[in-house]
DSSP file (Angstrom, degrees, kcal/mol; ACC not computed):
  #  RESIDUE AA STRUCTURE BP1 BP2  ACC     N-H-->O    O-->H-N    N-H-->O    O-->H-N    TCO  KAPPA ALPHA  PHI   PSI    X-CA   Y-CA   Z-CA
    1    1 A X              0   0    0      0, 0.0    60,-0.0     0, 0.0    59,-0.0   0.000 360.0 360.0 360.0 139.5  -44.1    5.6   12.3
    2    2 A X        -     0   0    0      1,-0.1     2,-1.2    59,-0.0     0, 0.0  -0.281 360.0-118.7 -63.0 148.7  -47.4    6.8   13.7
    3    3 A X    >>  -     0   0    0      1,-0.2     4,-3.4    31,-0.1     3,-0.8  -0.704  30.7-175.5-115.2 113.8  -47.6    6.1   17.3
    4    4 A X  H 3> S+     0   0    0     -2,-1.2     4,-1.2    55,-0.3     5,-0.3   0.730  78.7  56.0 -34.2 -39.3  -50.6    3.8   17.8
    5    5 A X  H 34 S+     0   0    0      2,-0.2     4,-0.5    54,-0.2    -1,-0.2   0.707 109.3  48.0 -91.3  -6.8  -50.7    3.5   21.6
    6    6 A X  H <> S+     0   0    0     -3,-0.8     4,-4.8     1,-0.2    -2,-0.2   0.896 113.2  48.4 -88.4 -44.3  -50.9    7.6   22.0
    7    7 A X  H  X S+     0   0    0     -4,-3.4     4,-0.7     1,-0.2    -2,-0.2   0.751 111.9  48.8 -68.0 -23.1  -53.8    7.8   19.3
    8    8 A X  H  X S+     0   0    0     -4,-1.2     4,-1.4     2,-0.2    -1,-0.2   0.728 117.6  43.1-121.3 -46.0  -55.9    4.9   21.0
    9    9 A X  H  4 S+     0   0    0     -4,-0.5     5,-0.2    -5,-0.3    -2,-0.2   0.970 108.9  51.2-101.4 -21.6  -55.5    6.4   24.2
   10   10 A X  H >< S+     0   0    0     -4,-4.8     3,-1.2     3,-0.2    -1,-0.3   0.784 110.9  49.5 -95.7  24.7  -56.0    9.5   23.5
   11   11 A X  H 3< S+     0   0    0     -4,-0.7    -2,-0.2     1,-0.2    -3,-0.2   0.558 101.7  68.0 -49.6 -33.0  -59.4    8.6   21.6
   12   12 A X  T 3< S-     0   0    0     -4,-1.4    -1,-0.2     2,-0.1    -2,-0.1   0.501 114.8-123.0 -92.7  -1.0  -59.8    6.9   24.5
   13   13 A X  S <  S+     0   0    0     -3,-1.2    -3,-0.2     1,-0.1     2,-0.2   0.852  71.9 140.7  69.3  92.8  -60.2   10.6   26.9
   14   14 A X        -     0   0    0     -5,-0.2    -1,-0.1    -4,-0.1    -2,-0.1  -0.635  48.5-149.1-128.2 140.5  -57.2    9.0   28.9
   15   15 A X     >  -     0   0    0     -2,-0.2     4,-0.9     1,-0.1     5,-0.1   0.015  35.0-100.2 -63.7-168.9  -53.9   10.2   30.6
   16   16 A X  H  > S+     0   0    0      2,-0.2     4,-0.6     3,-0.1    14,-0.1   0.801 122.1  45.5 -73.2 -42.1  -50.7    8.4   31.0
   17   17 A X  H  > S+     0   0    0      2,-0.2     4,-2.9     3,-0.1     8,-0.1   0.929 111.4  48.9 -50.3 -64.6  -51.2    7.5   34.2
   18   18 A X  H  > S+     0   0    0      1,-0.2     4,-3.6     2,-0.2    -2,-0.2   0.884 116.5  44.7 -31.1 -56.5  -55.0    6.2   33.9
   19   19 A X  H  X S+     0   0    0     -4,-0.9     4,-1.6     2,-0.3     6,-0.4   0.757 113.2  54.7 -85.4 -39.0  -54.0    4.0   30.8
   20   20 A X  H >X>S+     0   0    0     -4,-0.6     3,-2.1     2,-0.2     5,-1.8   0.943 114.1  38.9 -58.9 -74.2  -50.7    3.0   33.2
   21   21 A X  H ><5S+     0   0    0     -4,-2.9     3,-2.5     1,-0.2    -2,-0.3   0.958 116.6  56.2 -47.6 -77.7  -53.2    1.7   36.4
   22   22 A X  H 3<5S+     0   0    0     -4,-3.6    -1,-0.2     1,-0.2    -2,-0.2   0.817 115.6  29.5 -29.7 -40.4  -55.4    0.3   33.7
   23   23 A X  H <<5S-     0   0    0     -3,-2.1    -1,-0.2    -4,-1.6    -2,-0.2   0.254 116.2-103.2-104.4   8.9  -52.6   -2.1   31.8
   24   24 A X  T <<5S+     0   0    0     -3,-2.5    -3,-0.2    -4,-1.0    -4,-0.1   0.791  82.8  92.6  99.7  -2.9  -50.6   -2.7   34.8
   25   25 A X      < -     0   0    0     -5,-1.8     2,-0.3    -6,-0.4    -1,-0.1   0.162  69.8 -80.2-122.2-134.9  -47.8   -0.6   34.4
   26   26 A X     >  -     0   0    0     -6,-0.1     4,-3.0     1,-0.1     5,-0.1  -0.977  26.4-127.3-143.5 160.5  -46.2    2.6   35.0
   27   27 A X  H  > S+     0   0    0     -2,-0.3     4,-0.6     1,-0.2     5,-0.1   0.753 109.5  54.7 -93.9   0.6  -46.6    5.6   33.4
   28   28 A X  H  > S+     0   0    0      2,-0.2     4,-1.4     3,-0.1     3,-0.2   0.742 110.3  56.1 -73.7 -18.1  -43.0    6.6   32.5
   29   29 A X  H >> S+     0   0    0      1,-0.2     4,-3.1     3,-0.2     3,-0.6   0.989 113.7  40.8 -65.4 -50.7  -43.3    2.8   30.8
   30   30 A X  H 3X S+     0   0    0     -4,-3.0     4,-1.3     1,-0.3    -1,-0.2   0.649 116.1  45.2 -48.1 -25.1  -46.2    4.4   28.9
   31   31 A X  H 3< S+     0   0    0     -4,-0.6    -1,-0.3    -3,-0.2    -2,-0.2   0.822 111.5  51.0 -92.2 -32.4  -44.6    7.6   28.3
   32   32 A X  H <<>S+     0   0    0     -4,-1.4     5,-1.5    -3,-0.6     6,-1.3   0.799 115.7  51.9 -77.9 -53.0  -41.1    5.6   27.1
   33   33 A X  H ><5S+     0   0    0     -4,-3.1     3,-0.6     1,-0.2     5,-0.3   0.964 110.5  43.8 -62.5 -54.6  -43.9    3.5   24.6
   34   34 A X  T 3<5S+     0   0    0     -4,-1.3    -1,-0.2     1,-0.2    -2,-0.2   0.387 114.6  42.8 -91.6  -4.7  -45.4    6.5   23.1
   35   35 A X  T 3 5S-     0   0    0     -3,-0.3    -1,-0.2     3,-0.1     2,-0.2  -0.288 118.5-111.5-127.1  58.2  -41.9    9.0   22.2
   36   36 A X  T < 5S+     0   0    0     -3,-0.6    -3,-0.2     1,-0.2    -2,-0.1   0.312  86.2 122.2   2.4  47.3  -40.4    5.3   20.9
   37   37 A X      < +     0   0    0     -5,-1.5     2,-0.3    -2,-0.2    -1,-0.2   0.517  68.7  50.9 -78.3 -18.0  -37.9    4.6   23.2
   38   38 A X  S    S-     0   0    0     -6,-1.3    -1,-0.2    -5,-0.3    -3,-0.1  -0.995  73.7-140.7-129.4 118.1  -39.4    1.3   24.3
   39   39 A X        -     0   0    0     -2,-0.3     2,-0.5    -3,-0.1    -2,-0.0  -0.174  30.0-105.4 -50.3 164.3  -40.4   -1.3   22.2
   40   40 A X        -     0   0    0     -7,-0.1    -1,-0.1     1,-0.0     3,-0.0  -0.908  34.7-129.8 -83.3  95.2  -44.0   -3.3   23.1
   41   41 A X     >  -     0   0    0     -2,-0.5     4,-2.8     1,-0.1     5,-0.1  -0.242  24.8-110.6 -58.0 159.1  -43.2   -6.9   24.5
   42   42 A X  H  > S+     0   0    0      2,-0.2     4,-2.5     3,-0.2     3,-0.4   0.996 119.9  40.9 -55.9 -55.4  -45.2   -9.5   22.8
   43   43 A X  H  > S+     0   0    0      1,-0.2     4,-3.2     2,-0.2     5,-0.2   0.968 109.6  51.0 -48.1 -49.7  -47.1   -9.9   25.8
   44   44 A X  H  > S+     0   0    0      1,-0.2     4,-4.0     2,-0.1    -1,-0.2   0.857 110.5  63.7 -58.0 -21.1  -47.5   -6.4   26.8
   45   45 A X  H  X S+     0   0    0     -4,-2.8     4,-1.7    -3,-0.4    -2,-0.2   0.989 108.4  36.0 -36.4 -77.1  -48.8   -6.3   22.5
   46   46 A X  H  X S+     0   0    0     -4,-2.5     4,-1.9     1,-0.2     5,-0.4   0.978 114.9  58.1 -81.4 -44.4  -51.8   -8.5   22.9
   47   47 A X  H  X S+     0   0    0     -4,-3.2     4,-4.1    -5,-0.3     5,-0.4   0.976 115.1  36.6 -36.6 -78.0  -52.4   -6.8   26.5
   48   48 A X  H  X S+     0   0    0     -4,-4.0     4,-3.6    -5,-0.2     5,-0.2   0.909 119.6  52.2 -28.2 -62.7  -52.5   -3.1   24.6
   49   49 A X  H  X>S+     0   0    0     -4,-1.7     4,-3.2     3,-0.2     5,-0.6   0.931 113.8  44.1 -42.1 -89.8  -54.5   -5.1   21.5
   50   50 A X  H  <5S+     0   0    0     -4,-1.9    -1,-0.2     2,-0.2    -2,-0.2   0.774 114.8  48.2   1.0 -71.1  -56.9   -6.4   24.2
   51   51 A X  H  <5S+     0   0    0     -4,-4.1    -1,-0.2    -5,-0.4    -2,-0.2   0.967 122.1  32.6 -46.9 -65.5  -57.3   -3.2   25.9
   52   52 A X  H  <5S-     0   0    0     -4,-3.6    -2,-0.2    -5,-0.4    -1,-0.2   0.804 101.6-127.4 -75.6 -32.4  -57.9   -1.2   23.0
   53   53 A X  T  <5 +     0   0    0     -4,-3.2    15,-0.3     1,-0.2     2,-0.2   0.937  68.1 135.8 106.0  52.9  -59.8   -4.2   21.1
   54   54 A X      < -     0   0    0     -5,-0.6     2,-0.5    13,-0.1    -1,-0.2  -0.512  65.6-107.9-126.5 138.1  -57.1   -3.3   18.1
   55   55 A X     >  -     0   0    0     11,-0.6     4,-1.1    -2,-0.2    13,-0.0  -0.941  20.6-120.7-106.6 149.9  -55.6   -5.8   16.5
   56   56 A X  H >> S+     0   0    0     -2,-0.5     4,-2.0     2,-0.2     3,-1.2   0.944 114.7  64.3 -59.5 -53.5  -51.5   -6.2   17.4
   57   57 A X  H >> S+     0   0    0      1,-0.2     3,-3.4     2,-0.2     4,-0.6   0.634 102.6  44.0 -21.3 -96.5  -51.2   -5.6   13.4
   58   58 A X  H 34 S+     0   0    0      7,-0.4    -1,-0.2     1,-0.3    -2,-0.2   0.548 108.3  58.5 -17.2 -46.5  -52.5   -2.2   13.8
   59   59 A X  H << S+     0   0    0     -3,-1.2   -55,-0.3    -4,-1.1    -1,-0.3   0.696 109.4  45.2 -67.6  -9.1  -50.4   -1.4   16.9
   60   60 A X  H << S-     0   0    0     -3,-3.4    -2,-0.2    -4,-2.0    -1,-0.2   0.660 118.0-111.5-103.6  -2.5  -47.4   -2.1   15.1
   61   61 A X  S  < S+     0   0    0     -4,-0.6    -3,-0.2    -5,-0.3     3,-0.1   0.918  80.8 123.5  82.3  57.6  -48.3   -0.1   12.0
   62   62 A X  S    S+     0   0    0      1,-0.3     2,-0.4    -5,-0.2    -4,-0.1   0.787  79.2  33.1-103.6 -50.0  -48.7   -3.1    9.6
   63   63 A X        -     0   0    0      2,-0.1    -1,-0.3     1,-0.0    -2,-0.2  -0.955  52.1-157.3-109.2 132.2  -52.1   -2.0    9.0
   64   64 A X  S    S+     0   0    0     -2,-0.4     2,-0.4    -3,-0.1    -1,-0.0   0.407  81.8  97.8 -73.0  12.8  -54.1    1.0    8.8
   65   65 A X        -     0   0    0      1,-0.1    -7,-0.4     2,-0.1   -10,-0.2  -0.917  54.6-172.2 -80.5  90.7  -57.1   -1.5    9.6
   66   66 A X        +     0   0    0     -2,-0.4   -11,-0.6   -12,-0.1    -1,-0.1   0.826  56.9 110.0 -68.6 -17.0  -57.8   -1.1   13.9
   67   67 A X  S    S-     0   0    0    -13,-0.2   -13,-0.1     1,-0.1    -9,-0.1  -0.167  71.8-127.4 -76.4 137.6  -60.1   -4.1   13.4
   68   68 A X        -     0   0    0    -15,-0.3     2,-0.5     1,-0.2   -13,-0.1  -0.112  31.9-106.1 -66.4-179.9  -59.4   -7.5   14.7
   69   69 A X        -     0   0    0      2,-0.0    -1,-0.2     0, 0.0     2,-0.1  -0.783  34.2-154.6 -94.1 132.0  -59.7  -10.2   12.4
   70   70 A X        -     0   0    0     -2,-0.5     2,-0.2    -3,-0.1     0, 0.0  -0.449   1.9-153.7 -87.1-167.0  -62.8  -12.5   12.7
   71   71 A X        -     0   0    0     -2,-0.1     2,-0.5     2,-0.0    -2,-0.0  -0.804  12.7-127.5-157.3 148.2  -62.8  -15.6   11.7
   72   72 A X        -     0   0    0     -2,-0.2     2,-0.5     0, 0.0    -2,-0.0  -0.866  19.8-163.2-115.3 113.4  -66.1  -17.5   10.6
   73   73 A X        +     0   0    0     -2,-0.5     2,-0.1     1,-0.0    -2,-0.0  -0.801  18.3 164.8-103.3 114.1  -66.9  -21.0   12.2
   74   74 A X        -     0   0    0     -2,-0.5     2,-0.3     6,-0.1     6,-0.1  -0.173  37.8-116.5-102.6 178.2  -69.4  -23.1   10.6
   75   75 A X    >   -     0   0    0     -2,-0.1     3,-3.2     5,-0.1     5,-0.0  -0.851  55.6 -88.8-115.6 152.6  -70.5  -26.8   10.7
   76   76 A X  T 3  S+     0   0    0     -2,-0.3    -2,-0.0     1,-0.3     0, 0.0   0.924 132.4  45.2 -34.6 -43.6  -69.9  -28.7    7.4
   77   77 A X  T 3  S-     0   0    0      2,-0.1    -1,-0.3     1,-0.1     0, 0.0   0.255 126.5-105.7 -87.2  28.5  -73.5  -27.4    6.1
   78   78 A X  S <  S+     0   0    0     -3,-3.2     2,-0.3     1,-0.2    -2,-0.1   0.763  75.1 126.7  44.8  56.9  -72.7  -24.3    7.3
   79   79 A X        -     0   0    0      0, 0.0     2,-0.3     0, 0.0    -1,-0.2  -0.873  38.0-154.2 -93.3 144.6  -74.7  -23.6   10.6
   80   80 A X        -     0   0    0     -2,-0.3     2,-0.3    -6,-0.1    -5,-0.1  -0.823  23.7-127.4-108.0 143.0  -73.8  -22.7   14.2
   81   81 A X    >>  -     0   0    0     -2,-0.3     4,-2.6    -7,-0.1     3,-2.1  -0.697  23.3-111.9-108.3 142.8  -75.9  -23.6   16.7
   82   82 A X  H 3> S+     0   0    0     -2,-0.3     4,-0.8     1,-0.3     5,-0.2   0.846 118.5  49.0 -59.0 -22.2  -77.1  -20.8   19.1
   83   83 A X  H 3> S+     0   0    0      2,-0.2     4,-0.7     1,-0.2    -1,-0.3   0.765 111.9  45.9 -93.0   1.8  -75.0  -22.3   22.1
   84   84 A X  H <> S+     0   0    0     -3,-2.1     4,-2.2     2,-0.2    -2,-0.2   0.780 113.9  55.0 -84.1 -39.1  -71.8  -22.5   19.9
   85   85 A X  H >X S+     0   0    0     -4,-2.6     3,-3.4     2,-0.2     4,-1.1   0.883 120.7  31.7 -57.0-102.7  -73.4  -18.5   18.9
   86   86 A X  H 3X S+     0   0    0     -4,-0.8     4,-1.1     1,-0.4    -1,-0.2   0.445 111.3  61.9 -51.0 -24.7  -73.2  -17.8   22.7
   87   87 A X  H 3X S+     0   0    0     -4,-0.7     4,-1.1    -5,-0.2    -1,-0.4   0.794 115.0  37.7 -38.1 -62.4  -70.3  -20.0   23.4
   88   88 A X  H X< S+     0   0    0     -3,-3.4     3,-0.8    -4,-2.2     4,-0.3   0.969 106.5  62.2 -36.2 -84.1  -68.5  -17.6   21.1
   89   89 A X  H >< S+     0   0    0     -4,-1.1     3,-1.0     1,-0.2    -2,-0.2   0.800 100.5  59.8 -29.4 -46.0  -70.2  -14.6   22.2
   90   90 A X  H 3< S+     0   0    0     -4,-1.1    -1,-0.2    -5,-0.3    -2,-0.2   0.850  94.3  63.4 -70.3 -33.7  -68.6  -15.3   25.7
   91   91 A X  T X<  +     0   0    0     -4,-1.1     3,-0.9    -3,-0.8    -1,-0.3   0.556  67.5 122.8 -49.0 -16.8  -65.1  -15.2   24.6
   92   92 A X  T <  S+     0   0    0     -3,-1.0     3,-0.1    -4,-0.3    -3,-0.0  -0.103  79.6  10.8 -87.2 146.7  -65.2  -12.0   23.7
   93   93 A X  T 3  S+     0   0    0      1,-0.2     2,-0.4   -43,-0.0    -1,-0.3   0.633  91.7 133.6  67.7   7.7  -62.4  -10.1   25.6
   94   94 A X    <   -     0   0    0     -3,-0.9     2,-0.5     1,-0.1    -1,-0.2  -0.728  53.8-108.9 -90.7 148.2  -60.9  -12.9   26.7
   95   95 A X    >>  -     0   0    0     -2,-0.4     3,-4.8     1,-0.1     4,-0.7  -0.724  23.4-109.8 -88.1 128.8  -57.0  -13.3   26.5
   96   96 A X  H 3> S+     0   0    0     -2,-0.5     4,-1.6     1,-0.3    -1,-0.1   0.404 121.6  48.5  16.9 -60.2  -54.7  -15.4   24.6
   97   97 A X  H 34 S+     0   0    0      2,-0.2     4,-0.4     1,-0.2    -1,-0.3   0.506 109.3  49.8 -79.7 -16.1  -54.0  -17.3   27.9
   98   98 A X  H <> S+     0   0    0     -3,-4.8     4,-2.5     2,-0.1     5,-0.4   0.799 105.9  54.3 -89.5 -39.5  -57.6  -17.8   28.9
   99   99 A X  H >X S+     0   0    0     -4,-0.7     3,-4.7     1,-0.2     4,-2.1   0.931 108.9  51.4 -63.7 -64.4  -58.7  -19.2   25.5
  100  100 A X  H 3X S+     0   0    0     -4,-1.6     4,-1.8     1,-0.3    -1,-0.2   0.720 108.7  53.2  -4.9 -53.4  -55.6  -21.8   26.1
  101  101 A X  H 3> S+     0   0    0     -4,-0.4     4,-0.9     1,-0.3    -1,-0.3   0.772 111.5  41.7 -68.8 -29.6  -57.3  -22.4   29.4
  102  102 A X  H <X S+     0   0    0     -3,-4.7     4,-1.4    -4,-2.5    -2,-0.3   0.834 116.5  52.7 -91.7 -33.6  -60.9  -23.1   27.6
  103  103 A X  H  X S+     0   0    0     -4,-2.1     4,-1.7    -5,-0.4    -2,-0.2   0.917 107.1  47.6 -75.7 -20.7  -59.1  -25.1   25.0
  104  104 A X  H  X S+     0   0    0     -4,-1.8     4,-1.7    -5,-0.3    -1,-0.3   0.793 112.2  51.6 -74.7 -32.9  -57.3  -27.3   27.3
  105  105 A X  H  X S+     0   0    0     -4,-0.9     4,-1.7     1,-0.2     5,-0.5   0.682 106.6  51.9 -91.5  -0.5  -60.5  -27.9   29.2
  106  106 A X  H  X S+     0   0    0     -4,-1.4     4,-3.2     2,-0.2     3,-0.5   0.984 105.6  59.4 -68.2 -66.2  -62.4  -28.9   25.9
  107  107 A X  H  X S+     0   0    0     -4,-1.7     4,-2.1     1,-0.3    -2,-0.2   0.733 111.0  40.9 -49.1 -36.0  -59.3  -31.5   25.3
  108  108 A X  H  X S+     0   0    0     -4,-1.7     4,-1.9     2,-0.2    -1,-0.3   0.929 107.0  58.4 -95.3 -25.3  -60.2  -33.2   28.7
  109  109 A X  H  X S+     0   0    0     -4,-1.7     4,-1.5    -3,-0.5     3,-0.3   0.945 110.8  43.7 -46.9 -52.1  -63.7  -33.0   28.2
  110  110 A X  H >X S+     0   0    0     -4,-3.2     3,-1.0    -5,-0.5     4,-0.7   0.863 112.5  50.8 -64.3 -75.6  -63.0  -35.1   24.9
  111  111 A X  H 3X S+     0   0    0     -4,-2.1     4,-1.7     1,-0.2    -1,-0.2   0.699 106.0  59.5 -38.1 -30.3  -60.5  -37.5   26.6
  112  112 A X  H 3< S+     0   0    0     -4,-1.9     3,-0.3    -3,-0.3    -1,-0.2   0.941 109.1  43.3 -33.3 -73.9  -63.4  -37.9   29.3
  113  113 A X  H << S+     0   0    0     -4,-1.5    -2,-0.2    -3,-1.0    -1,-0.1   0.772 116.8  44.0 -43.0 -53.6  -65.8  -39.2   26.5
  114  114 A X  H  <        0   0    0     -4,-0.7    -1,-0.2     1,-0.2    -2,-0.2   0.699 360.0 360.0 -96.8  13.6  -63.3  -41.5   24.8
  115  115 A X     <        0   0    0     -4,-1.7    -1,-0.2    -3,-0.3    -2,-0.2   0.499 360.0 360.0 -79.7 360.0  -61.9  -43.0   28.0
């Protein structure tokens, strides 16, 4: 298997080290990722995915596609409204754990309304 996280970073002009200080880590973890001695936690997965803006498919060699998946959000007649657009638009980059954090605060907004 091709190793994903060496081609992305170097694509990316970065050493083992940089690419370590960037994600948090170390670079013998990096080094340990990239000659497949170490497997890719699920977290440290969507962290890499993130970084490189990848989808975890791709890091794991599922697809030869790097591109996330969109997904396209409509209203029944099929419009988005430009603050739903920009609403959107602000997620971008955000992680797994932050969107949680916006969906939870959505949830109380709506309990707000029908209390």
């Amino acid at each position: 298997m091709k190793n994903r996280v060496k081609e992305l970073r170097l694509s990316k002009k970065l050493t083992q080290q940089e690419l370590a200080d960037k994600l948090h880590t170390t670079k013998a973890n990096i080094c340990m990722i990239e000659n497949n001695k170490r497997n890719l936690t699920a977290s440290s997965l969507v962290d890499f995915a993130n970084f490189f803006e990848v989808s975890t498919d791709y890091l794991l060699g599922k697809t030869d596609n790097p591109k996330l998946q969109t997904i396209t959000v409509a209203d029944a007649d099929g419009s988005i409204t430009e603050v739903q657009h920009e609403l959107l638009d602000a997620t971008k980059g955000l992680t797994v754990e932050d969107m949680q954090e916006i969906f939870n605060y959505v949830d109380y907004l709506k309990s707000k309304k029908r209390g």
